[in-house]
C-alpha positions, 0 to 999 in steps of 0.5 A: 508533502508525503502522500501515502497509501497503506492498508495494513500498515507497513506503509503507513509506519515507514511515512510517518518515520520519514515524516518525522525525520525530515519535517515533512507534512502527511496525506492519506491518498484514500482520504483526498477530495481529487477534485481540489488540488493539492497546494505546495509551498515553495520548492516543498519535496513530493513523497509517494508512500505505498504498498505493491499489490502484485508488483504493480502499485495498487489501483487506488495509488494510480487512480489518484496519481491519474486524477490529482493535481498540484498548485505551486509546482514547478520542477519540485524533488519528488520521491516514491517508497514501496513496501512489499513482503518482497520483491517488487518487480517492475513496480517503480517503473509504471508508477514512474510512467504513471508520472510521467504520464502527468508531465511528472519526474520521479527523482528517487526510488526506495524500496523495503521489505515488511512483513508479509500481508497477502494470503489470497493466494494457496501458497502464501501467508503471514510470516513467523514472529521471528521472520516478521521482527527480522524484517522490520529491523532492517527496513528501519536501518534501510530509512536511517538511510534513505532519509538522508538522501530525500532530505538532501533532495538526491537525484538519480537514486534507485534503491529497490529489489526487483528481484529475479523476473521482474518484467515477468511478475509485473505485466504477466503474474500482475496482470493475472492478478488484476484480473483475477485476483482484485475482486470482494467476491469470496469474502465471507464471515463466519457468523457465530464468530462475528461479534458485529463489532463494524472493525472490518468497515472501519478499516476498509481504505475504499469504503467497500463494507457495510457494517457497523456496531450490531451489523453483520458485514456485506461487501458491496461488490461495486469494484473499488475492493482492493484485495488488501485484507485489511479486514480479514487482518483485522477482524478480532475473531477471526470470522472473516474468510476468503473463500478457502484461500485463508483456511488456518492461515495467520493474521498480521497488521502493524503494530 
């Protein structure tokens, strides 16, 4: 089994390739009913698939890791992957404390480098087609060979990029920007662009939209909003801003 969790898509495409390569069936996070637990075969392998949101896992992933539950698991091989558009500081590290704190081991750890999605912050934004080709060539020469290693059910394996301040961007920078920075409040929609087309709802992972066909967009402002820009990536007009953190700044999704 691979739960994941993705908004843009980075995540998404590197679990369907590893879910094509070892056989192994997939679950969106977003999508599961908590309350009923997650039935496994005999010794099947736990993947974990997700994006860092300000070096940390995002608090969908650890909401779900806090409240899910497993029927037939006894000691099973569990893995994780995180994507980032870089270094992922101390990432692994809480969401291997996360596990543990459900009496959970964590195996193996991977990391790659995908495109970068984040704009919400001044100075930074999508990067160039050039940049963005580049990285996707190599994360896919990084799962050729992380593949053989979940396949195998290796132990003990750390394959991630913490990069230079590790401790600093996860539990000073991270959070700064769960503080701050998870928050709806400045998404706004730029009404004679808006085709009222209900994209940005359909693709919201917490349901934190309402809209639809001929509806304009409003956020609910309930607190679920993971400041994944999925909507404002994907909106076909461009119509949707974060306050003037994305003025003249790019789109990008997987595709």
């Amino acid at each position: 089994m691979i739960l994941y969790f993705s908004a843009t898509g980075n995540t998404r495409w590197a679990a369907e390739y590893i879910s094509e390569a070892i056989g192994e069936r997939l679950v969106n996070m977003a999508d599961i009913d908590v309350s009923e637990p997650l039935e496994l075969s005999d010794g099947e392998r736990v993947g974990f698939c997700f994006p860092v949101h300000g070096w940390r896992p995002p608090m969908l992933v650890r909401r779900f890791v806090a409240s899910m539950r497993f029927t037939n698991f006894h000691d099973n091989y569990v893995w994780a992957l995180c994507s980032a558009g870089d270094d992922i500081g101390q990432t692994m590290e809480i969401f291997t404390k996360d596990l543990s704190a459900r009496g959970i081991a964590l195996h193996s750890r991977f990391s790659i480098i995908m495109p970068e999605s984040y704009v919400g912050l001044p100075f930074m934004d999508v990067d160039k087609p050039e940049k963005e080709y580049a990285k996707k060539k190599t994360a896919k020469m990084m799962l050729e060979e992380y593949v053989r290693d979940i396949a195998e059910c290796e132990r003990g394996i750390t394959r991630t990029y913490k990069g230079k301040w590790p401790r600093t961007n996860s539990y000073v920078l991270g959070e700064f920007f769960v503080g701050m920075l998870i928050t709806d409040s400045p998404f706004r929609v730029t009404e004679d662009k808006c085709l009222r087309c209900g994209t940005c709802a359909s693709v919201c992972p917490v349901n934190d939209i309402e809209g639809g066909k001929d509806m304009m967009p409003r956020w609910k402002h309930n607190g679920q909003c993971l400041t994944c820009f999925n909507c404002y990536h994907h909106c076909p007009t461009h119509a949707i801003e974060y306050g003037r953190r994305t003025k003249n700044k790019g789109q990008y999704y997987y595709k």
